[in-house]
N, C-alpha and C positions, 0 to 999 in steps of 0.2 A: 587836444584839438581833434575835431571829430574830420573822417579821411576826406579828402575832394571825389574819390571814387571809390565806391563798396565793391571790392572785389577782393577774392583771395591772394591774386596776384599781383595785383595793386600796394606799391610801395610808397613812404614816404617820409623825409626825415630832415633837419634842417642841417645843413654840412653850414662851413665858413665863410661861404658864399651866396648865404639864402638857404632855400627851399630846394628840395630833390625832391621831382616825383617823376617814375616812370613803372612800365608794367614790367614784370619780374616774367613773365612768358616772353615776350619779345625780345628783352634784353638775352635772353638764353635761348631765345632761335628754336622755342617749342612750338610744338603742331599740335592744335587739338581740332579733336575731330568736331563734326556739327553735334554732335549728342552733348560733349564735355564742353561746349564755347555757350549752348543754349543753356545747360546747368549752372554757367556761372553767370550767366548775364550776358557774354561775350559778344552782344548782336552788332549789325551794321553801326546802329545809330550812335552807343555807346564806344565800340574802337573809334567814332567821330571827337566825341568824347574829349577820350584818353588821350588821342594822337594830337588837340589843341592845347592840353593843359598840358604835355609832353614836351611840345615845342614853344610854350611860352616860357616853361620855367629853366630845360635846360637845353632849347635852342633845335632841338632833332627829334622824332620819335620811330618806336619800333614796336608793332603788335603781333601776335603770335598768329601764324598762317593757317586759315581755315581748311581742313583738308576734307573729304569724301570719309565716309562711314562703313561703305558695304565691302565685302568679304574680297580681298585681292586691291583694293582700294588704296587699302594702309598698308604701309610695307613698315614702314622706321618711322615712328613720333617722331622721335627729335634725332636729328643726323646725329653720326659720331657717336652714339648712343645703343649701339646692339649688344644685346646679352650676352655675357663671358662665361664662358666655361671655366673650371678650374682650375682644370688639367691635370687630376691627379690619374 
C-alpha cells in the first residue's frame, strides 16, 4: 500500500483495530529546526495534513515543534535528550 504521507517520519501499519498512522517526530516530542522541517517537507500546510489523518484514524495527533535556527536559539532538540559523557 503506497503511504498516505511521504515523509521520513511518517508511520503506518494496520494493528487489530484498523489502521495506525501517526508522525514518529511528534510522537517522540522532537524539535526540528526550520532548516531540517523544510528538508522534509515539514511545512504549515502539510502538519494540516498529518494532524487530519492523525485524528481521523486514531482519534488525537501530535507533530514535532518548530523551533528557531540561529546560533543560541537551539539549546536541546529533543528534551531529556543531552549528551552523556562516560565517565571514565
Amino acid at each position: 500500500m503506497e503511504k498516505v504521507v511521504e515523509c521520513r517520519y511518517w508511520k503506518e501499519y494496520q494493528g487489530l483495530n484498523g489502521w495506525v498512522m501517526f508522525c514518529s517526530a511528534g510522537a517522540f516530542a522532537m524539535r526540528l529546526t526550520r532548516e531540517e522541517a523544510k528538508s522534509c517537507g515539514c511545512t504549515e500546510a502539510k502538519r494540516e495534513t498529518c494532524k487530519k489523518v492523525m485524528e481521523s484514524y486514531i482519534g488525537y495527533s501530535v507533530v514535532p515543534e518548530i523551533i528557531g535556527s540561529k546560533a543560541g536559539e537551539v539549546k536541546a532538540k529533543t528534551p531529556g535528550r543531552e549528551p552523556v559523557s562516560p565517565g571514565w
